[in-house]
MARZA-518816 format. One record per residue (C-alpha): residue in three letters; residue number from 1; x, y, z. Coordinates in nm, 3 decimals, always signed. Example, Ala and Ser with C-alpha at 12.3 -4.5 7.8 and 13.67 -1.06 7.14 Angstrom:
! MARZA-518816
r ALA; k 1; east +1.230; north -0.450; up +0.780
r SER; k 2; east +1.367; north -0.106; up +0.714
! end
This chain:
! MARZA-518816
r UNK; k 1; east -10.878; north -1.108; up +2.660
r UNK; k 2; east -11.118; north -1.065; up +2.394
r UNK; k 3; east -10.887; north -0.873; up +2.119
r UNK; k 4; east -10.727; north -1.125; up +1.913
r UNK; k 5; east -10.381; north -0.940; up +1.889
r UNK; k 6; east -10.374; north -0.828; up +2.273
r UNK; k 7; east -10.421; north -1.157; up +2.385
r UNK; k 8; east -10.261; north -1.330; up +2.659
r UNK; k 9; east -10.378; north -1.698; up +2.601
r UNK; k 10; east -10.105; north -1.924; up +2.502
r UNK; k 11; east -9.913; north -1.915; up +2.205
r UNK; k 12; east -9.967; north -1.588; up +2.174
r UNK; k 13; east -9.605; north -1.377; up +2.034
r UNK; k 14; east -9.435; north -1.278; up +2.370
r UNK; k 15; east -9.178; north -1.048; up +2.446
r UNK; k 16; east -8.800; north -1.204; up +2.382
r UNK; k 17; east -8.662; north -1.017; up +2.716
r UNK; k 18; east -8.853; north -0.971; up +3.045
r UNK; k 19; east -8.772; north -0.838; up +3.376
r UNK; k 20; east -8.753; north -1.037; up +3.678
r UNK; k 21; east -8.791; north -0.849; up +3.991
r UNK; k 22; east -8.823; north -1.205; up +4.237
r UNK; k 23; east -9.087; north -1.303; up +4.440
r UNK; k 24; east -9.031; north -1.137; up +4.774
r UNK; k 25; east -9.205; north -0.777; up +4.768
r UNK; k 26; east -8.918; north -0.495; up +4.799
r UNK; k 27; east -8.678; north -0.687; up +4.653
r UNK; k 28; east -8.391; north -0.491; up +4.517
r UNK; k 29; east -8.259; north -0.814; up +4.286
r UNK; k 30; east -8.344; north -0.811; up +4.003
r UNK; k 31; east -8.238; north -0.926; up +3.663
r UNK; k 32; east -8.306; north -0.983; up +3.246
r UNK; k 33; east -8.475; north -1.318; up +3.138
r UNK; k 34; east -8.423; north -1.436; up +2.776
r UNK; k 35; east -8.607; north -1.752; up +2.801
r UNK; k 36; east -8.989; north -1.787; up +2.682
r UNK; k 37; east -9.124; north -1.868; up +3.015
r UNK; k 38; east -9.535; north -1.896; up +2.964
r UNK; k 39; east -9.577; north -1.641; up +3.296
r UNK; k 40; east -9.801; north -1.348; up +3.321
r UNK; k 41; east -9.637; north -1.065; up +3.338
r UNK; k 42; east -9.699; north -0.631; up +3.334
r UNK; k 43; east -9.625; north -0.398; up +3.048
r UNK; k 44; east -9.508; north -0.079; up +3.091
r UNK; k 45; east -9.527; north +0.165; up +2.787
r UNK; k 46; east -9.268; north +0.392; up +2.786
r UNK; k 47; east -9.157; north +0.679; up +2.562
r UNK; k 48; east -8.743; north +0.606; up +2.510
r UNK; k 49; east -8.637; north +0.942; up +2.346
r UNK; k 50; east -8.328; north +1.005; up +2.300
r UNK; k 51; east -8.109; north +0.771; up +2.553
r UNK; k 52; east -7.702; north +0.834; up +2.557
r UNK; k 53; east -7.516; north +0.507; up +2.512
r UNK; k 54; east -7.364; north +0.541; up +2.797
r UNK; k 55; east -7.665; north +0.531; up +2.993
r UNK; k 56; east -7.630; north +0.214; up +3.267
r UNK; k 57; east -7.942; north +0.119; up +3.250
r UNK; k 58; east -7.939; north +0.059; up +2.879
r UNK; k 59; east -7.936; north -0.276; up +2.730
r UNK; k 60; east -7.634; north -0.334; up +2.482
r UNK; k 61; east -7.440; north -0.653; up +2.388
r UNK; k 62; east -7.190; north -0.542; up +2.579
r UNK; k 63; east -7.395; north -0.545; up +2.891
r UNK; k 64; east -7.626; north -0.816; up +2.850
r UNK; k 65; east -7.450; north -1.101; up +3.006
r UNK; k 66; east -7.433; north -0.868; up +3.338
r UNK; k 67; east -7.816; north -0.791; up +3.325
r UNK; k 68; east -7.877; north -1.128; up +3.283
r UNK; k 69; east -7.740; north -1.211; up +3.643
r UNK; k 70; east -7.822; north -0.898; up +3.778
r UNK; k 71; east -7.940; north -0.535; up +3.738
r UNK; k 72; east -7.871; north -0.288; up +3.998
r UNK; k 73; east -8.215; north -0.083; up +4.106
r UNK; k 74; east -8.038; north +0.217; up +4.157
r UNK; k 75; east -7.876; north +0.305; up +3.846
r UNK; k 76; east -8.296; north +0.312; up +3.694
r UNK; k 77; east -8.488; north +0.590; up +3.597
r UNK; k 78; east -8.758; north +0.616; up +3.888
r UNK; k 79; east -9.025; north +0.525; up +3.676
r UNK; k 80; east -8.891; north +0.154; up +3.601
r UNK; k 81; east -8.801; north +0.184; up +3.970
r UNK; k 82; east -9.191; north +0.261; up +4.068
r UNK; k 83; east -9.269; north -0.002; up +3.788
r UNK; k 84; east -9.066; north -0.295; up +3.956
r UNK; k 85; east -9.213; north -0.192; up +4.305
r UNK; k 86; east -9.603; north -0.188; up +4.181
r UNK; k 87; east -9.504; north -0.533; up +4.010
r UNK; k 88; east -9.397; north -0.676; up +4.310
r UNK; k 89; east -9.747; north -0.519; up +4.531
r UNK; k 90; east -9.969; north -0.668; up +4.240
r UNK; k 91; east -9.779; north -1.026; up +4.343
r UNK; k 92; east -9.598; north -1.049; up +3.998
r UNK; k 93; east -9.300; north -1.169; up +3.879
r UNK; k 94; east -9.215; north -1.027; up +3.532
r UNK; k 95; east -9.255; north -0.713; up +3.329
r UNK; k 96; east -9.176; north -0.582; up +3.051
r UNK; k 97; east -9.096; north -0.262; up +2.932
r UNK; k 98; east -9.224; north -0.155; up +2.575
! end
């Protein structure tokens, strides 16, 4: 709160794309947002490496219309899959992954 480029007070950059993972804990829907909605949401920092293209859980242009109505759960890594659970047990709505 108190570092002026961490910041979450409003007006603050945001990311363009966030996850949305619902609002009913264990969800399995969920899907990509584009808009700039002004809700909190959780950051997880993540080391890509080297990721094949054909990788379903990648974002392309190709895909992108299809994550934006829906992602499938089970085609993530575990870690986004323990991210979007612990986001839904903290009561949250979005995340992000960096």
């Amino acid at each position: 709160d108190h570092h002026s480029l961490c910041s979450s007070r409003p007006g603050r950059l945001r990311p363009t794309r966030l996850l949305d993972v619902g609002t009913q804990k264990g969800s399995a829907r969920i899907r990509l947002r584009t808009d700039h909605s002004r809700e909190p949401y959780l950051a997880l920092s993540h080391c890509w490496g080297d990721v094949p293209a054909d990788t379903p859980w990648k974002l392309t242009m190709s895909n992108l219309p299809r994550f934006l109505e829906r992602i499938d759960i089970q085609t993530l890594p575990l870690t986004f899959r323990h991210a979007v659970a612990l986001t839904q047990d903290l009561g949250q709505r979005y995340f992000w992954i960096d």
